[in-house]
Wavefront OBJ file of the C-alpha trace (Angstrom):
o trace
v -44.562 185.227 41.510
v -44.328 185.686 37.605
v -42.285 183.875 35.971
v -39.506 186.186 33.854
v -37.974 185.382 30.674
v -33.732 185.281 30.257
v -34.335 188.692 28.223
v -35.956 190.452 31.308
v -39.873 190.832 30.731
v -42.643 188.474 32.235
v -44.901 186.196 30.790
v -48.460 186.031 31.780
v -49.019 182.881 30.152
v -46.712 180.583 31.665
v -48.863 177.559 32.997
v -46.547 178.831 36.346
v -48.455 181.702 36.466
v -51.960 179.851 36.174
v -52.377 178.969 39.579
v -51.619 182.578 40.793
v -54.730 183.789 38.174
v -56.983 181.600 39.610
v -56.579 182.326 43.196
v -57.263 185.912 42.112
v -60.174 185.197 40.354
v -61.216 182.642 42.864
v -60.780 186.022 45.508
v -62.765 188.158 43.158
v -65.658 185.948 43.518
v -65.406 185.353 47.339
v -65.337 189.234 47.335
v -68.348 189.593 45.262
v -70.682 187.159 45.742
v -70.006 185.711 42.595
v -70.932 181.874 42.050
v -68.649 180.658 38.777
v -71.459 177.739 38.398
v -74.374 180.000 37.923
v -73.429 181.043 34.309
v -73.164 177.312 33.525
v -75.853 176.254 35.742
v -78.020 178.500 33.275
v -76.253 177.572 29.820
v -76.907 173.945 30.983
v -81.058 174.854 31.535
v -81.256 176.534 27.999
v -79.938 173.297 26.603
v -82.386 171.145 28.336
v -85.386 173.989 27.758
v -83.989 173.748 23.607
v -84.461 169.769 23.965
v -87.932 169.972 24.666
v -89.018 173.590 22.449
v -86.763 171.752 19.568
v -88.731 168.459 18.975
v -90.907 168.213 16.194
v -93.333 164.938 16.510
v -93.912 162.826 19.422
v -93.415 158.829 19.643
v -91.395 158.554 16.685
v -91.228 155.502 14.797
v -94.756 154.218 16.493
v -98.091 153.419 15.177
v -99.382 156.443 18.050
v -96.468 158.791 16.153
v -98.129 162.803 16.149
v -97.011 166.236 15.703
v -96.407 168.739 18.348
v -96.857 172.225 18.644
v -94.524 175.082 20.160
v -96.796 175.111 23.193
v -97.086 171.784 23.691
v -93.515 171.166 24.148
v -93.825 174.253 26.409
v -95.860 172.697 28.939
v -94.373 169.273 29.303
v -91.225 171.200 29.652
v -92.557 172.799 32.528
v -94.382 169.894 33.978
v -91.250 167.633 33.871
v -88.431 170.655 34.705
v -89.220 170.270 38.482
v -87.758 166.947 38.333
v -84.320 168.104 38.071
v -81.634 170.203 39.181
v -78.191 170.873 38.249
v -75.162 169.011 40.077
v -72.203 170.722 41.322
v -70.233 167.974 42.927
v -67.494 166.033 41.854
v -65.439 167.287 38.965
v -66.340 170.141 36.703
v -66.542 168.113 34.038
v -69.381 166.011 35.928
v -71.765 169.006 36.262
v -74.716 168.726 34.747
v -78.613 168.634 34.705
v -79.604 165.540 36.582
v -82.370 164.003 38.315
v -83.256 164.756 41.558
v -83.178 161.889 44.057
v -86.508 159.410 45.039
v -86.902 157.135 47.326
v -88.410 153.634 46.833
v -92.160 155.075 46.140
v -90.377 158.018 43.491
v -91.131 160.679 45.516
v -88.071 163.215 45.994
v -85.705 162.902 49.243
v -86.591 164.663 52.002
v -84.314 167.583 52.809
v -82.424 167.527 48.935
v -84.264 170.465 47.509
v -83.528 172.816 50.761
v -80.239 172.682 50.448
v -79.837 173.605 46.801
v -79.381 177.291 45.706
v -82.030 178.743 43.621
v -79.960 178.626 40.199
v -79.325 174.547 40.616
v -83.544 174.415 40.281
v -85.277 174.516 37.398
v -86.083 177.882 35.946
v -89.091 176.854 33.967
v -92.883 176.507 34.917
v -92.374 178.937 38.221
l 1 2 3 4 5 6 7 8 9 10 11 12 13 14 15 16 17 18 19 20 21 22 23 24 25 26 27 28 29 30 31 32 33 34 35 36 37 38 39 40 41 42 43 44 45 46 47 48 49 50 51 52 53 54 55 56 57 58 59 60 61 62 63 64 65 66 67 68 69 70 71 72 73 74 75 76 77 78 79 80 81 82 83 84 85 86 87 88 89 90 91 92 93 94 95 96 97 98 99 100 101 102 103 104 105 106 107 108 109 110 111 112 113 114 115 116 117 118 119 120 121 122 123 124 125 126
């Protein structure tokens, strides 16, 4: 129900009103198809993708210290990108790229990968 001012016309913006725009949205997306994650999911891999394209030398501040080119950052990107995924549980504000879970001899969990969507994997080095 929206919420009315004393002089008669409504007002979209009342936090009252919040609840009632996100169950329609919420709707919308059941309706659709629509995952609200995915957009984030893939704002979240262009960040990590930008840490790796972005770096200019590697082991900085050593003795072994060296440049990097473009396409070197490239393919350790993609090389290391499988090792990842992005998280969807807990709060929103937990979301994130994160590691995927190893066992004792670091190799992944059994079972972890198939029951991720395709956007929560790594879109690099396919």
């Amino acid at each position: 129900m929206k919420t009315q001012s004393p002089l008669g016309f409504t007002m979209p913006h009342s936090p009252l009103n919040q609840s009632e725009a996100r169950a329609r949205i919420a709707e919308r997306n059941r309706k659709y198809g629509i995952d609200p994650n995915k957009y984030f999911a893939q704002n979240a891999w262009n960040r990590f993708g930008r840490g790796y394209t972005n770096r200019k030398v590697k082991f900085k501040g050593r003795s072994n210290e060296r440049p990097l080119t473009f396409e070197e950052n490239i393919k350790e990107r993609d090389r290391e990108s499988h090792e990842f995924y992005y998280d969807i549980s807990g709060n929103f504000k937990d979301h994130g790229i994160k590691p995927i879970p190893t066992d004792d001899s670091d190799q992944p969990v059994k079972g972890f990968r198939e029951k991720l969507k395709p956007w929560q994997l790594s879109p690099f080095g396919k």
